[in-house]
C-alpha positions in Angstrom: 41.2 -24.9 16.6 39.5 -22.2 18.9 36.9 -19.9 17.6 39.2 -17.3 17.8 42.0 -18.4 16.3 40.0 -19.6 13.3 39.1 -15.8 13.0 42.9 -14.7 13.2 43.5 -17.0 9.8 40.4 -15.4 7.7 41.1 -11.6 9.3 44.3 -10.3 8.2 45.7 -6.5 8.7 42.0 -5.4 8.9 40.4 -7.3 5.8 38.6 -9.9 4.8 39.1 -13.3 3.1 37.8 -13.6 -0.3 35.3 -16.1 -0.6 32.9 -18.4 1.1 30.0 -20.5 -0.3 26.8 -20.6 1.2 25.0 -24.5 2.0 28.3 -26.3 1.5 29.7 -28.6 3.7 33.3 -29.3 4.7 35.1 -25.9 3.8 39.1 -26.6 4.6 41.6 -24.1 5.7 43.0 -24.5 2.0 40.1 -22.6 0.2 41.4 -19.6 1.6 42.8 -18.2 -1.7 43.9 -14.7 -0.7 43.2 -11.6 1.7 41.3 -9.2 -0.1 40.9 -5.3 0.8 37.3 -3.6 0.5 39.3 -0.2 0.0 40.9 -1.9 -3.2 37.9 -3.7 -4.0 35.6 -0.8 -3.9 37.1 2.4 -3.8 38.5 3.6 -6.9 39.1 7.4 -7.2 39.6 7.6 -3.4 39.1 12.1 -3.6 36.1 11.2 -5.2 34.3 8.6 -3.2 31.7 9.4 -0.3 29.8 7.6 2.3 25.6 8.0 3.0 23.2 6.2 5.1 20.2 5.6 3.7 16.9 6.7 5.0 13.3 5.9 4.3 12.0 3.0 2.1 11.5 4.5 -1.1 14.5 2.4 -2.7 13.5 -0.9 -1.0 13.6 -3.9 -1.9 17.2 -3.2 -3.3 18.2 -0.3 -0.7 17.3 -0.3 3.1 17.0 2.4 5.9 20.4 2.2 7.6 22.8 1.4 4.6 25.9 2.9 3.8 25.8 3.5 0.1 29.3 3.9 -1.3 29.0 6.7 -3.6 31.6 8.0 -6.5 31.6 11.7 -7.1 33.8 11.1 -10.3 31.5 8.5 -12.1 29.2 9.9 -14.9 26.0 8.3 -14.5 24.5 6.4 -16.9 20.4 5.7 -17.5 19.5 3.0 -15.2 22.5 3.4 -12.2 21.4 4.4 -8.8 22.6 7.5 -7.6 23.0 10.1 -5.1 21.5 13.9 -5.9 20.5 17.1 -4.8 17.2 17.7 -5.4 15.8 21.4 -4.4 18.8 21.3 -1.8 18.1 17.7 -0.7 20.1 14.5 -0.9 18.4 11.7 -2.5 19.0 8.4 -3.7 16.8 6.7 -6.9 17.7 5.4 -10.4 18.4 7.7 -12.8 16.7 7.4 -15.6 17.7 9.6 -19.2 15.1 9.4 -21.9 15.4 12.0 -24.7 16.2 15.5 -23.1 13.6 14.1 -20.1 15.2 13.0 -16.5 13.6 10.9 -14.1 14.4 10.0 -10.8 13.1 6.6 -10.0 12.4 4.8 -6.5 12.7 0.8 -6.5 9.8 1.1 -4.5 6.5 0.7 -6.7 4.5 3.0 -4.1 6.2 6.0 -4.7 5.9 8.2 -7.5 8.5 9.0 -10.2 10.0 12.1 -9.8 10.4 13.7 -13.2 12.6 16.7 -13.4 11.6 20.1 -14.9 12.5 23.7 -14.8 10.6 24.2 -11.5 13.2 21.8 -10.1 16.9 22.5 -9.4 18.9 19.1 -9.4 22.1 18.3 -9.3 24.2 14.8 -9.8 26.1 13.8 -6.9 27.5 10.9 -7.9 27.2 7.0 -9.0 26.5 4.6 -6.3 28.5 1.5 -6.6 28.5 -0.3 -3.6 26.2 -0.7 -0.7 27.1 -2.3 3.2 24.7 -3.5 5.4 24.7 -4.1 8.5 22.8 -7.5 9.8 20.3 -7.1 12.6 21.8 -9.7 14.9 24.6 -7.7 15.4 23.3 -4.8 16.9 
């Protein structure tokens, strides 16, 4: 079997196959179990659901510069999701964090500081983020 027509059986219609384990040995045509769409897997409320690269560091380790973060506008976000807002007319992305009446917008990264919201600052909620894609290096 060529290379390429290997690729024709796990790329179907523009998606995916399902599954594939890592450090095992022997995989056979018949593991294939189904194709699988990321629109169905990810996108649920498709008015509602945005795309955003990601820039800076301040959510690494979990988020890197140059990811799409896959972002929906209809989730209400609960204390401890990562989301998208608009922070003195400024998209951001950080854990949200609810404590009492007190909001905080948290990086992953441990350098930067905690951004806790007060009057001074005008935020708004964007939305949840539920999915990120990123791109490897070797294929640029």
């Amino acid at each position: 079997m060529t290379h390429y027509e290997y690729l024709n059986l796990i790329y179907k219609d523009g998606v995916w196959g399902k599954q594939v384990a890592c450090g095992l040995f022997g995989i056979q045509e018949d593991h294939f179990e189904s194709y699988q769409s990321l629109d169905e897997r990810f996108i649920k409320n498709k008015t509602s659901t945005f795309f955003f690269e990601a820039t800076g560091y301040s959510m690494e380790p979990m988020i890197f510069e140059r990811d799409i973060l896959i972002v929906d506008r209809a989730m209400t976000p609960v204390s401890g999701q990562i989301v998208v807002a608009s922070v003195n007319g400024s998209f951001v992305c950080k854990t949200y964090i609810k404590k009492r009446d007190q909001v905080i917008l948290r990086s992953e990264n441990k350098k930067v500081k905690d951004l806790m919201v007060t009057g001074e600052i005008e935020m708004h909620l964007f939305g949840v983020v539920i999915g990120i894609y990123r791109k490897f290096p070797v294929f640029d």
